[in-house]
PDB file with one MODEL, atoms N, CA, C and O in Angstrom:
MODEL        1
ATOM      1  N   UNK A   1      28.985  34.119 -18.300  1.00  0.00           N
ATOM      2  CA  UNK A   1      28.521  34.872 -19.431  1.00  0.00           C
ATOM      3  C   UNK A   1      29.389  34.525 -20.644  1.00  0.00           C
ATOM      4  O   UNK A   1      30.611  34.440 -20.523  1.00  0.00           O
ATOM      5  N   UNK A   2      28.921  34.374 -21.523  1.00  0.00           N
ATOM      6  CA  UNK A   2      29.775  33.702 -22.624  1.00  0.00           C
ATOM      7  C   UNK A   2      30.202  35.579 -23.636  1.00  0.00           C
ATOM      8  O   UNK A   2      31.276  36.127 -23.884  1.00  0.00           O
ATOM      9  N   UNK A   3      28.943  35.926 -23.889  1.00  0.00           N
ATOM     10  CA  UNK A   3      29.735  37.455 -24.694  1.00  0.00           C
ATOM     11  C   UNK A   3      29.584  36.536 -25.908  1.00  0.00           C
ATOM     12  O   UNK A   3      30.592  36.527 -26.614  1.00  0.00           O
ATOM     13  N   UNK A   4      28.805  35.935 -26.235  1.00  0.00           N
ATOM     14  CA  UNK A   4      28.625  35.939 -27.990  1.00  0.00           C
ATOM     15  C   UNK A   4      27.836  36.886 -28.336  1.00  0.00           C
ATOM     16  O   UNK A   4      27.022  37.299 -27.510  1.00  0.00           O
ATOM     17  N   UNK A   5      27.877  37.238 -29.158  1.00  0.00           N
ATOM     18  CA  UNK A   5      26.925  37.916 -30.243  1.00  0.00           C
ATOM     19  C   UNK A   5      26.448  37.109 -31.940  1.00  0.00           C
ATOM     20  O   UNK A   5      27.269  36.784 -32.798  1.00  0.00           O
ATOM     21  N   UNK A   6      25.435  37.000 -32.008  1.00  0.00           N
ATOM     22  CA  UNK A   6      25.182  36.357 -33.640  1.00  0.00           C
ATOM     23  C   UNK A   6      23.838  37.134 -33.991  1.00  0.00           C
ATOM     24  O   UNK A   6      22.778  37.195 -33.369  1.00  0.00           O
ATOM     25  N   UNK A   7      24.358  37.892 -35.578  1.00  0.00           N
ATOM     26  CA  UNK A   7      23.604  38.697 -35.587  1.00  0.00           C
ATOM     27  C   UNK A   7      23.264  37.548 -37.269  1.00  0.00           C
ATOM     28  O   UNK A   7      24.037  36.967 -38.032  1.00  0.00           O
ATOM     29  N   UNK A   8      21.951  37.661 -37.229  1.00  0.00           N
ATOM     30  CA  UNK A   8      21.770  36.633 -38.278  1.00  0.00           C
ATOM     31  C   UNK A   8      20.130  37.732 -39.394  1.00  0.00           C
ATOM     32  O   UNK A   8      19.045  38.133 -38.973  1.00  0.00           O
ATOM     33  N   UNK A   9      20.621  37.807 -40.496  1.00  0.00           N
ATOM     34  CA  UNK A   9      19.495  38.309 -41.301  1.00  0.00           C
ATOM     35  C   UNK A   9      19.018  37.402 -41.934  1.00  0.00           C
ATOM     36  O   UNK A   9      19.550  36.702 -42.797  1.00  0.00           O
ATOM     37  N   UNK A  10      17.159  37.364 -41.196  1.00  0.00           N
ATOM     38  CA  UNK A  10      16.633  36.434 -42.209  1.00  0.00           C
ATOM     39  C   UNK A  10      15.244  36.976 -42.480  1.00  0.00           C
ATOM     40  O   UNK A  10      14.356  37.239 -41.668  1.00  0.00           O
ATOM     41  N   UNK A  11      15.253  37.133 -44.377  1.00  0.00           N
ATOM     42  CA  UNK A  11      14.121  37.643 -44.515  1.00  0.00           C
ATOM     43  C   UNK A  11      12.417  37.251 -44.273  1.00  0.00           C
ATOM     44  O   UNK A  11      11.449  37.981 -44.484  1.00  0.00           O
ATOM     45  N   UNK A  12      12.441  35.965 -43.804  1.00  0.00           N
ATOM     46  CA  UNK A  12      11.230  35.693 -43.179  1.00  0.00           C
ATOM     47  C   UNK A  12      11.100  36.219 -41.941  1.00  0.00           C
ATOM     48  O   UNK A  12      11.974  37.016 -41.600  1.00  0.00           O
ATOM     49  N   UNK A  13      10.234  35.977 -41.188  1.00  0.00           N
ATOM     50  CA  UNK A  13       9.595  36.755 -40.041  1.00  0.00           C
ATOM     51  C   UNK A  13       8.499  35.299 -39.310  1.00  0.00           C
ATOM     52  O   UNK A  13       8.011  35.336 -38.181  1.00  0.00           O
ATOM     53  N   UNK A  14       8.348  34.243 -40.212  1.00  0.00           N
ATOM     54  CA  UNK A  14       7.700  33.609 -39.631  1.00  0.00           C
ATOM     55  C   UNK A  14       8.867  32.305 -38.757  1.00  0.00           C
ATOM     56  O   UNK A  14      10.030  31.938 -38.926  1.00  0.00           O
ATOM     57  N   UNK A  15       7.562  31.898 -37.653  1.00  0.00           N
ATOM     58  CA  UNK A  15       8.968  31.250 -36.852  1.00  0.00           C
ATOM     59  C   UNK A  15       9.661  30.089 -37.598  1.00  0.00           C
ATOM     60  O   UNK A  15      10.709  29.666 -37.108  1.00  0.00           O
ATOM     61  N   UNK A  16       9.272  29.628 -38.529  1.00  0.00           N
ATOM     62  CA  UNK A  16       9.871  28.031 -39.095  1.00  0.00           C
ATOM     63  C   UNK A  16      10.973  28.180 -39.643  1.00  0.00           C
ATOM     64  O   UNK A  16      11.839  27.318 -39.488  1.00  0.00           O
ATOM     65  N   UNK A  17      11.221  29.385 -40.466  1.00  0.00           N
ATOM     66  CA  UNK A  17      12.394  29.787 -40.876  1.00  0.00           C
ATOM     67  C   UNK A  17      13.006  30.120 -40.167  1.00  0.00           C
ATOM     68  O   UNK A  17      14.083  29.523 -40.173  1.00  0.00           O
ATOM     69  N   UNK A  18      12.857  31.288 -39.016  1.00  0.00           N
ATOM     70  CA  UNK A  18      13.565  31.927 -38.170  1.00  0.00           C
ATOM     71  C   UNK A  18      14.408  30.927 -37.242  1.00  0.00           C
ATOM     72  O   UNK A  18      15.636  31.022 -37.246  1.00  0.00           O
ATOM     73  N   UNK A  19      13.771  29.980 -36.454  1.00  0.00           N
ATOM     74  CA  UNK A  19      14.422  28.701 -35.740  1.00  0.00           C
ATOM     75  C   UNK A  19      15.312  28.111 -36.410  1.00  0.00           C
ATOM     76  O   UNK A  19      16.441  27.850 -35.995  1.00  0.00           O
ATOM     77  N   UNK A  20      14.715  27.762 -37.893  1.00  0.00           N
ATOM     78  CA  UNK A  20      15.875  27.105 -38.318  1.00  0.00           C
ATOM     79  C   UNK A  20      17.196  27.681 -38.624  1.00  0.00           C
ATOM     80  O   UNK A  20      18.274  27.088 -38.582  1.00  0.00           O
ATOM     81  N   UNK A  21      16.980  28.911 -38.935  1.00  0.00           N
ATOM     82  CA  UNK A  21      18.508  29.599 -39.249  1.00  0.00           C
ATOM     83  C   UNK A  21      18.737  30.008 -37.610  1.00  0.00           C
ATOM     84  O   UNK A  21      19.644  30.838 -37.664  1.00  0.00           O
ATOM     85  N   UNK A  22      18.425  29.864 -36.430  1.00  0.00           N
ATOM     86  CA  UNK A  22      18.672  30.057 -35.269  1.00  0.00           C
ATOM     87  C   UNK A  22      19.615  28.722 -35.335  1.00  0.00           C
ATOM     88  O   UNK A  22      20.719  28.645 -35.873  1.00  0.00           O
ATOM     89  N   UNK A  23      19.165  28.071 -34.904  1.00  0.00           N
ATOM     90  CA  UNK A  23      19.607  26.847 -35.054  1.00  0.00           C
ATOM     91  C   UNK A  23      20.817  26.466 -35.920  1.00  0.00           C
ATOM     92  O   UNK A  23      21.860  26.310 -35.284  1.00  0.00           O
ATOM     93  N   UNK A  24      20.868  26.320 -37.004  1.00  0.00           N
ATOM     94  CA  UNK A  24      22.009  26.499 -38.146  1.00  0.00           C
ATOM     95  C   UNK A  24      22.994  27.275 -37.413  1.00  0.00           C
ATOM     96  O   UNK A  24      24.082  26.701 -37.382  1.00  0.00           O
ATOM     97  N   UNK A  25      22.965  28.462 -36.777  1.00  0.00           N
ATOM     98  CA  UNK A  25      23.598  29.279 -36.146  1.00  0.00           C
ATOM     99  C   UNK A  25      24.834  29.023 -35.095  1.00  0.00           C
ATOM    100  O   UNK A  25      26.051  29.197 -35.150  1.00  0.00           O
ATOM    101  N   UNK A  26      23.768  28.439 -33.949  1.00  0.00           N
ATOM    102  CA  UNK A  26      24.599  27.963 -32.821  1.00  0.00           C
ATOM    103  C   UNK A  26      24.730  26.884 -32.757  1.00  0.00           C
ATOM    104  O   UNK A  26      24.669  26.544 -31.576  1.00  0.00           O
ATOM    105  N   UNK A  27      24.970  25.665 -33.730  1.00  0.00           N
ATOM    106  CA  UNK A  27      25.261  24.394 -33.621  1.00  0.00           C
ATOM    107  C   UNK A  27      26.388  23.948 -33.745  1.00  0.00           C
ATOM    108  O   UNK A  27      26.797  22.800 -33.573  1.00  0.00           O
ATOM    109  N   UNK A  28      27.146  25.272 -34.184  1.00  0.00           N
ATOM    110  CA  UNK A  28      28.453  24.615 -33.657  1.00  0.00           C
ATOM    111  C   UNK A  28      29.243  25.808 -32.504  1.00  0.00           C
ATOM    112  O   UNK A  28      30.442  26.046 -32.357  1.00  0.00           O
ATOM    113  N   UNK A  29      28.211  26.314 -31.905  1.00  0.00           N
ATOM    114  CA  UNK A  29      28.676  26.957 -30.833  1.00  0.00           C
ATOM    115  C   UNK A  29      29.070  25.596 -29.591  1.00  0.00           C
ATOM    116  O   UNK A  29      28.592  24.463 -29.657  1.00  0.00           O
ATOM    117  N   UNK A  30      30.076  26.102 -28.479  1.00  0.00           N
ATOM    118  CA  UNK A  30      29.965  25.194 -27.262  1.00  0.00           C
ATOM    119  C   UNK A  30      28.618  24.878 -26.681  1.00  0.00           C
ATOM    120  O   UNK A  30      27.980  24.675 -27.714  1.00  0.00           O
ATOM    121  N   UNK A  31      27.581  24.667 -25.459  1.00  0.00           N
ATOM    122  CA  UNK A  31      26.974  24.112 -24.947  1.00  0.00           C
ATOM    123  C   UNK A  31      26.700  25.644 -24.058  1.00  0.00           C
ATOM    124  O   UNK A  31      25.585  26.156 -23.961  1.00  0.00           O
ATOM    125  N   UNK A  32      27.655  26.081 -23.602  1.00  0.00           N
ATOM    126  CA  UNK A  32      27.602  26.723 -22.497  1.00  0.00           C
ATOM    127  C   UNK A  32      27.187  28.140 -22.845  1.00  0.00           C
ATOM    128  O   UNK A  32      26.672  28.936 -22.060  1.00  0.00           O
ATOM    129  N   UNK A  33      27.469  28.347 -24.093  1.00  0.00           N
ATOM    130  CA  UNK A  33      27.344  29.646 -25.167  1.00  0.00           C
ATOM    131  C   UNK A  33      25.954  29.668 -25.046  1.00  0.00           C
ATOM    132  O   UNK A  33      25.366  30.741 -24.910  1.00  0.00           O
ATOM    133  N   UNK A  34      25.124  28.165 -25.093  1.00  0.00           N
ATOM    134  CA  UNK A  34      23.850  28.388 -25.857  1.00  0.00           C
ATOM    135  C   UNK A  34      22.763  28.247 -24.404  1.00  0.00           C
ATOM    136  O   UNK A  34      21.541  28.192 -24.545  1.00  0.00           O
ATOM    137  N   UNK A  35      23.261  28.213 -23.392  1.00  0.00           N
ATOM    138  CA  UNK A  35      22.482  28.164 -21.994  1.00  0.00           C
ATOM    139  C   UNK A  35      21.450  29.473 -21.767  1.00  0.00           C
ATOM    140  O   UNK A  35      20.277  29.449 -21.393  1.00  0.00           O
ATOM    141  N   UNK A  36      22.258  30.575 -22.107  1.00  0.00           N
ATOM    142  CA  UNK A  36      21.925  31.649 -22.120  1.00  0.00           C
ATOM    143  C   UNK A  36      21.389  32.450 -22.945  1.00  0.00           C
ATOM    144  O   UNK A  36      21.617  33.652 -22.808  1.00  0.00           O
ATOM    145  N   UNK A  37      20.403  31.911 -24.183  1.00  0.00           N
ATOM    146  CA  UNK A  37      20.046  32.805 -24.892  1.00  0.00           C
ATOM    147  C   UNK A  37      19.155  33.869 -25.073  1.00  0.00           C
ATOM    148  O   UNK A  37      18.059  33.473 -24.677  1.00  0.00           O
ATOM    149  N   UNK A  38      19.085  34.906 -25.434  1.00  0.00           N
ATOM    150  CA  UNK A  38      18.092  36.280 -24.968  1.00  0.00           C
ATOM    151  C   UNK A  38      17.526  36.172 -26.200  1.00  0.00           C
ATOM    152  O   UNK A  38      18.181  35.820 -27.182  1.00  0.00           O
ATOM    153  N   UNK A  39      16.274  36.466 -26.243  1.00  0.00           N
ATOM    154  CA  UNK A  39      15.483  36.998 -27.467  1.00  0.00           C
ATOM    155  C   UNK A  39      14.897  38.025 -26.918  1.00  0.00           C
ATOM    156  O   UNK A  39      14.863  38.282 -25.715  1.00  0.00           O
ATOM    157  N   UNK A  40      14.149  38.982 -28.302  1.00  0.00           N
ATOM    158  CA  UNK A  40      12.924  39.700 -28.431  1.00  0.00           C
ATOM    159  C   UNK A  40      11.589  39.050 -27.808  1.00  0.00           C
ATOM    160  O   UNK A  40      11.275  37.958 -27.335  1.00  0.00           O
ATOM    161  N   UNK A  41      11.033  40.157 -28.029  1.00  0.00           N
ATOM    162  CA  UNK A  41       9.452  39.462 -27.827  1.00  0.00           C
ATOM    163  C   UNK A  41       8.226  39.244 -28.649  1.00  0.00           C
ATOM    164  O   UNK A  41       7.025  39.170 -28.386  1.00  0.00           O
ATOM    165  N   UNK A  42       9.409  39.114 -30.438  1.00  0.00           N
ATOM    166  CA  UNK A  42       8.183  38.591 -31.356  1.00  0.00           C
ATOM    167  C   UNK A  42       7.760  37.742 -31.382  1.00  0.00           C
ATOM    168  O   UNK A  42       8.052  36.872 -30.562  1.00  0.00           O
ATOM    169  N   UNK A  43       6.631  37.513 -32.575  1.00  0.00           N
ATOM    170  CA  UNK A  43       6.135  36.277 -32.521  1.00  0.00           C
ATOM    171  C   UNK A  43       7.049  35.102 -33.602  1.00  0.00           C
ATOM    172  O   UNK A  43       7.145  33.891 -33.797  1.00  0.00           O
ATOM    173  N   UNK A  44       7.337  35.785 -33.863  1.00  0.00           N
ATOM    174  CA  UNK A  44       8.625  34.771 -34.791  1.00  0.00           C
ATOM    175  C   UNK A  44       9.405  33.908 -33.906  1.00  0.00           C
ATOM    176  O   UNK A  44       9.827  32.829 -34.322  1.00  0.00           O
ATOM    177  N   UNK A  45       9.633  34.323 -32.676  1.00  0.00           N
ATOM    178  CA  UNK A  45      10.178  33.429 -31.192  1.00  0.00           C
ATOM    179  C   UNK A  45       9.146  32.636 -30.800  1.00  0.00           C
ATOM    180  O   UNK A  45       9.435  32.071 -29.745  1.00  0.00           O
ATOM    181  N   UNK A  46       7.444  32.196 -31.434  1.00  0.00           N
ATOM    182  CA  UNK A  46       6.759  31.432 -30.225  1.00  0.00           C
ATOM    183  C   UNK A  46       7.081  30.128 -30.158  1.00  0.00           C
ATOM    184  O   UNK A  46       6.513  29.389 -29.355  1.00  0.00           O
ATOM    185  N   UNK A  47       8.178  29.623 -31.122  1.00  0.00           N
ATOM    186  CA  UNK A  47       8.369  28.700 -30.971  1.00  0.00           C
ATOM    187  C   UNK A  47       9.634  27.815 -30.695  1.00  0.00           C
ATOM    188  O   UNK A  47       9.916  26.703 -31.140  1.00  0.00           O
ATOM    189  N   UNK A  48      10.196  28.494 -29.977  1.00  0.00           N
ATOM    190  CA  UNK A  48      11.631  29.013 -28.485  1.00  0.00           C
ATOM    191  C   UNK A  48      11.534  27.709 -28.111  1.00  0.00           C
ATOM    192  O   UNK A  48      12.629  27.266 -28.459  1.00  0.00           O
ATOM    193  N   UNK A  49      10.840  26.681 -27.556  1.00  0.00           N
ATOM    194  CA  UNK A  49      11.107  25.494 -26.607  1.00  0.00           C
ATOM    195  C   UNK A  49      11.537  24.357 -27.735  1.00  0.00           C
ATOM    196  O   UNK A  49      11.893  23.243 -27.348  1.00  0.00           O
ATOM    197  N   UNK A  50      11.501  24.601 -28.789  1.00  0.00           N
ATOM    198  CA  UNK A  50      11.897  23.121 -29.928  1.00  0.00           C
ATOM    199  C   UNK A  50      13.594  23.402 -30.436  1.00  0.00           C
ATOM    200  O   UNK A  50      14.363  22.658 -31.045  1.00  0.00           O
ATOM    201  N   UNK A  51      13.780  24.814 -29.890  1.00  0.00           N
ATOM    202  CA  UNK A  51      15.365  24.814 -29.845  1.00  0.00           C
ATOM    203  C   UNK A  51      16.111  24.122 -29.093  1.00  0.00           C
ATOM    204  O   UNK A  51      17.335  24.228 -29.171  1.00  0.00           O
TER     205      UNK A  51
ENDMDL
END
């Protein structure tokens, strides 16, 4: 279990933005940090597998 937390405000809601500041986020996290990531169940996540 790594125990990160990243709490990130972004005023879009649609996923293109949302990924990308996901992304921006944990890129310079370790590898092992990012194995495990939990989301919600919006639709702003449908596009989860291009992370």
């Amino acid at each position: 279990m790594s125990r990160i937390t990243l709490i990130l405000i972004i005023p879009s809601k649609r996923a293109k933005p949302v990924m990308g500041e996901i992304m921006k986020a944990i890129k310079d996290q370790p590898y092992v940090a990012c194995k495990s990531i939990t989301f919600d169940r919006g639709t702003e996540i449908v596009s989860w597998p291009h992370l």
